[in-house]
N, C-alpha and C positions, 0 to 999 in steps of 0.2 A: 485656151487649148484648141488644137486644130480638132478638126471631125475629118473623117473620111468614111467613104460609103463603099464597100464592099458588096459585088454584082453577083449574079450566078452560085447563090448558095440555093444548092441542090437541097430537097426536100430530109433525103438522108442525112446529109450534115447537119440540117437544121434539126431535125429529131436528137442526134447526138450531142451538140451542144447545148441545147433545153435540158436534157437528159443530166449531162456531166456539170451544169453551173449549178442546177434544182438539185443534185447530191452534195455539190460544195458549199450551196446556199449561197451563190454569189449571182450577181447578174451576168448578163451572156455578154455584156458591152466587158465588164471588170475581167472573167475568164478570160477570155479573144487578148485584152492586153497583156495579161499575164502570162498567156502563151506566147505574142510573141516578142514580149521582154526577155522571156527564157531563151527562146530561141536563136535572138540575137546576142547573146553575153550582157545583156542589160538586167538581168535578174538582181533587185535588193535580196541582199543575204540579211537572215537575221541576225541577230547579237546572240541572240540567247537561244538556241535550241533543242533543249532538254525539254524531254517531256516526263513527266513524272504520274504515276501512276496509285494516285494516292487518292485518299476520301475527300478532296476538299472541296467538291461541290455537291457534298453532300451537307456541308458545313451551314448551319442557321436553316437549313429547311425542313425538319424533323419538330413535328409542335409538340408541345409540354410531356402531350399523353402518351406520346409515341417514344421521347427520348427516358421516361420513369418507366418504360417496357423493356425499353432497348439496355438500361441500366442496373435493372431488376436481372435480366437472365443473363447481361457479361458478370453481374456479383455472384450468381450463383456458381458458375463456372471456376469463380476463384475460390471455391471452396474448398478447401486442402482433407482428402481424404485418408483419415493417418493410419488406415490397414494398409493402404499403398508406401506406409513411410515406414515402415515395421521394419 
């Protein structure tokens, strides 16, 4: 892979890119390419885009004593109150 060295970054820019890589959690070398892959029409599209909005990482992190709590008061909840069924 080539390197190139890019001159004259202003202390401002330098704060913003720190700033935008440290919230994407990428480094400032990976950001900088992937801006300017977008920018030239070189952007990888993904395959799969959906993003789903669901429990599943909350999946296996929940220890024994936490998920007999968590399962104790979704039971109680299913408890069918039959003055409401009258």
């Amino acid at each position: 892979m080539k390197a190139i060295t890019i001159r004259g970054i202003d202390p401002e820019l330098d704060k913003k890119l720190k700033l935008v890589s440290s919230n994407q959690g990428k480094s400032i070398n990976r950001l900088i390419l992937e801006m300017i892959r977008k920018s030239l029409g070189l952007e990888k599209t993904k395959k799969y885009t959906k993003e789903y909005d669901d429990l599943d990482d909350l999946f296996g992190s929940w220890t024994d004593g936490e998920f007999d709590i968590i399962s104790s008061k979704i039971n109680q909840e299913r408890q069918i109150d039959p003055e409401l069924w009258e």
